[in-house]
N, C-alpha and C positions, 0 to 999 in steps of 0.2 A: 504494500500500500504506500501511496507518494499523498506529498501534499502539493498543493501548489499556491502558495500565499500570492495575493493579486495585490495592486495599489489602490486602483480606485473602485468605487462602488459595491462590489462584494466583496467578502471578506478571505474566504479561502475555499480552494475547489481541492477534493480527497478524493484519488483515484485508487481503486482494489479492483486490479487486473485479474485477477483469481476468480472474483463474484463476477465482474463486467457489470462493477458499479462505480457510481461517485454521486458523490455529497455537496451542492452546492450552497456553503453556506453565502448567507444573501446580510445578516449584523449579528452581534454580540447579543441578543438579546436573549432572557431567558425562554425556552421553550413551555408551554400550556399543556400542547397537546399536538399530538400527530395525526392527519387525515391522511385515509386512503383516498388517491384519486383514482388509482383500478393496480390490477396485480401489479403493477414493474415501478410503481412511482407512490411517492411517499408524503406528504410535506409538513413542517413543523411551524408550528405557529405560538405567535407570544400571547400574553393575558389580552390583549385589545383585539385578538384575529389577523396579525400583520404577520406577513409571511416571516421566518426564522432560517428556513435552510428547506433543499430539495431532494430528494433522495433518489436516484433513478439507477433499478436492478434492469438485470439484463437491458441493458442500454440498446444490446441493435433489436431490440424489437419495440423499442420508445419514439413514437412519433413527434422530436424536439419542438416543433412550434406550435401543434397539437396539442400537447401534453400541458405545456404553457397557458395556452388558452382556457383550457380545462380547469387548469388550477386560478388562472382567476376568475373566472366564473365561481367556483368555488367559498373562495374568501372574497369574493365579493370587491379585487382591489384588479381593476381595469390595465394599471400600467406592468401585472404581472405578465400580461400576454406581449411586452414588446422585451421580456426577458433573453427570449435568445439571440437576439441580434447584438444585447446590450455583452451578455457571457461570449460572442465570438469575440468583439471588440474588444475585450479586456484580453482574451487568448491570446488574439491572433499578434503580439508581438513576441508572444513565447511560445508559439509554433514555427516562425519563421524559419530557414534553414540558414546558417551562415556560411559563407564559403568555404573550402578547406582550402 
């Protein structure tokens, strides 16, 4: 299992290569409670219902903007569905490949 601490906006993504899962934690806050959103996705939420962190099992069978959607429908907080654009963006300068 890796972690991967990010700068801005979320707080840190935990990858477990063995399950083909990871943890998107989204703040610090403390967790309430866990909703299932369907078997492969998880999400935690603080005492006011604000999302906490994401949990997605078997990832290739998670429909990422999908799933997104779902969960904010869910908790009821609209800017959770432009989540995966917001987690490439924060990726995508530690995917990069650098030259050898």
């Amino acid at each position: 299992m890796g972690c991967i601490p990010l700068k801005d906006g979320f707080k840190m993504i935990s990858i477990d290569n063995e399950a083909g899962a990871i943890y998107i934690q989204v703040t610090n806050n403390k967790i309430q409670k866990t909703l299932e959103i369907d078997d492969n996705v998880f999400v935690d939420v603080d005492a006011k219902g604000k999302l906490v962190g994401v949990e997605l099992i078997r990832i290739a069978q998670v429909e990422i903007p999908g799933i997104f959607e779902a969960i904010a429908k869910k908790i009821k907080d609209p800017s959770v569905a432009d989540y995966p654009q917001e987690i490439s963006r924060e990726l995508s300068p530690l995917c990069q490949l650098q030259p050898v």
